[in-house]
N, C-alpha and C positions, 0 to 999 in steps of 0.2 A: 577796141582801140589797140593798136600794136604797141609791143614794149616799147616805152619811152625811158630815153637813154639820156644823161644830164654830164656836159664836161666842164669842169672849170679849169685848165689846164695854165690860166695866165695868171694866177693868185693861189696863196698855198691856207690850209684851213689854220685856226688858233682851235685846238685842243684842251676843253675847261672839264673837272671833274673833282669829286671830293678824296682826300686819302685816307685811306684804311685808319681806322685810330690807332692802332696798336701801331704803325710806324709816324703818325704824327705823334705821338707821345713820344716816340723815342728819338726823332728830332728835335723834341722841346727839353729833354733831357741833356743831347750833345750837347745841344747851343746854349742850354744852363750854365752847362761843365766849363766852355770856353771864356763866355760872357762873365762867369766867377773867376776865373781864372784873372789876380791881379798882375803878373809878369807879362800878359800878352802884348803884344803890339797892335794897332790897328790899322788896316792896309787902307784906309778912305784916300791914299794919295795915290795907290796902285787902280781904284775905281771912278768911273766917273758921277758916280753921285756924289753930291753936295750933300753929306752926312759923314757925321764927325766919327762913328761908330759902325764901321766896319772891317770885317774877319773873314779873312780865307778858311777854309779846312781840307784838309788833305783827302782827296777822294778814296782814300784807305777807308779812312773811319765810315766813310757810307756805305761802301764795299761790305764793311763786316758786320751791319743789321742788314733788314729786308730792305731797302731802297734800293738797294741796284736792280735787284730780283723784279721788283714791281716796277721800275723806271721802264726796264725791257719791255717789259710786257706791253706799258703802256705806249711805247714807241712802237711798238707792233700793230698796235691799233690803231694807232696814227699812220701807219703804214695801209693799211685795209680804205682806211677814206679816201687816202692819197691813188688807191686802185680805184677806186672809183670815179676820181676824175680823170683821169689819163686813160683815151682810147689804150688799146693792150698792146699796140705795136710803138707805141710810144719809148723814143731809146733811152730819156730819162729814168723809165723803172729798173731796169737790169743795173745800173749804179745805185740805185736806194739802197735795190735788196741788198748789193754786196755790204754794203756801209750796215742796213740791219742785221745782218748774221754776226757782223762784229765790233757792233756798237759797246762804247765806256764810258764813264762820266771820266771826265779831263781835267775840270776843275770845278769848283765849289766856293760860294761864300753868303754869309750873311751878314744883315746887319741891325741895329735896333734903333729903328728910326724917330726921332723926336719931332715936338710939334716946328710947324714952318720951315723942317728939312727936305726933299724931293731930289729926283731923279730927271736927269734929263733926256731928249730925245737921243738915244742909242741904239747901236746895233752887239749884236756879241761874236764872237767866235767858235769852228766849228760847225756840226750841221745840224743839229736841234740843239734848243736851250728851253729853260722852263724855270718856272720861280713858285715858290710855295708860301703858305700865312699861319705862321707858330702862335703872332701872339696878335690880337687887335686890339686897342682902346676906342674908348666914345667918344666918337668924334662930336664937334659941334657942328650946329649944321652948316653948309655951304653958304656962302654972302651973297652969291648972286644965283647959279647956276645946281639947281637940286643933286645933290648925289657927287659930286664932281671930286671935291674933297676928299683927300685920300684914296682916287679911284688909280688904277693901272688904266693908261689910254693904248691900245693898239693903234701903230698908225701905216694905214694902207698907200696904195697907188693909183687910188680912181680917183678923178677930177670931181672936184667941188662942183661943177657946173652940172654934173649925171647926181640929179635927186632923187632919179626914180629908181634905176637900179643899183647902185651901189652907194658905199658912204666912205670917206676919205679917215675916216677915223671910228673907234668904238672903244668906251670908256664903259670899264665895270666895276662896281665895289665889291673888295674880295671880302670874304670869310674867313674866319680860322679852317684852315683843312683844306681850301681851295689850292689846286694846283692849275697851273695853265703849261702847254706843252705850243712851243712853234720853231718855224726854221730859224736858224741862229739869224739872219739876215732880217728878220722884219724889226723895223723900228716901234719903240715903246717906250715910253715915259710915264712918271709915277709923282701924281700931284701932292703936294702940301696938304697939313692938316693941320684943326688946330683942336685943345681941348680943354676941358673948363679949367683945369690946375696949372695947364700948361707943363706937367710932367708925363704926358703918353709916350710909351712905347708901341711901335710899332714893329713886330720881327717876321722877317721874311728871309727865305733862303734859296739864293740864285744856282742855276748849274749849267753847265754846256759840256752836250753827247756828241763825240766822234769816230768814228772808224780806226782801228788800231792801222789795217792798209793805210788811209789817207795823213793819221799823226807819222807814222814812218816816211811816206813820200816827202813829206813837210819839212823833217827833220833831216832827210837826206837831201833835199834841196838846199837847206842851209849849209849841211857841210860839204857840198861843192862847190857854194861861194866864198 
């Protein structure tokens, strides 16, 4: 059989894996330090989730542990899949790269989500974004739909009516240490949960990676309006 070559060039991958411990402990640390922190402000009016508890951080403080270091990396590798669906003459790729050689985190935030709080269908800004899970509580189980509860739902662009090949949607329950990486542009919402005491915490921490090139063109667009 001749090499068999596979393109998906009309839908981009979600990137799921576990992080290193030594920097999810020291994400459980920052987000300690801020979360004690009683003078803080909470930005939940600047986001659009419906949760009362949420914190921006300055992508300094991640800049100065290993998470930028490993963010790269793994944009890199998301990069390498992204090779693999795009024929090679594709004029998409020559813009990636440029965007990967000088990709930054832009901005940051987390927050600690209580029972019957959630996120709704959004998009972010920027050209990848990714969310990580510092803290989980036990959930009770779902009322109707197994697992569903407390899940992150990715939501696609293939038609409900194509059962065979694709799915319009994909719901996964995360773990402590789960990170997921995708284009800033794909939609995704984060359902509700409930727990026996009704005081869980749920902490997860959002980010979106840009190109220094494309934050400069952005920036000088606005100031020549």
């Amino acid at each position: 059989m001749p090499e068999l070559k596979v393109y998906q060039s009309w839908s981009a991958p979600i990137l799921h894996t576990l992080l290193p411990n030594i920097i999810l402990q020291e994400l459980i640390y920052l987000t300690d330090i801020i979360t004690e922190d009683k003078e803080k402000q909470s930005h939940s009016n600047m986001l659009v989730g419906e949760l009362e508890d949420e914190w921006t951080i300055d992508p300094v403080l991640l800049i100065n542990i290993s998470f930028k270091n490993y963010i790269k990396e793994l944009c890199w590798e998301y990069f390498k899949i992204m090779l693999s669906q795009y024929p090679s003459n594709m004029p998409k790729l020559p813009t990636l790269n440029n965007i990967m050689k000088d990709i930054e985190i832009t901005s940051a935030w987390f927050n600690n989500q209580k029972d019957n709080e959630y996120n709704p269908a959004h998009v972010h800004s920027g050209t990848f974004s990714g969310v990580l899970y510092l803290k989980i509580p036990k959930y009770l189980p779902s009322r109707k739909k197994e697992h569903l509860d407390g899940s992150i739902c990715f939501i696609g662009n293939s038609s409900e009516n194509d059962e065979i090949f694709t799915t319009p949607d994909i719901s996964i329950q995360p773990k402590v240490g789960d990170i997921f990486l995708f284009p800033s542009t794909t939609r995704h919402q984060v359902y509700p949960f409930r727990t026996e005491d009704g005081k869980g915490i749920r902490r997860s921490l959002s980010f979106n990676l840009d190109s220094k090139m494309r934050m400069d063109k952005k920036i000088h667009k606005v100031e020549i309006k």
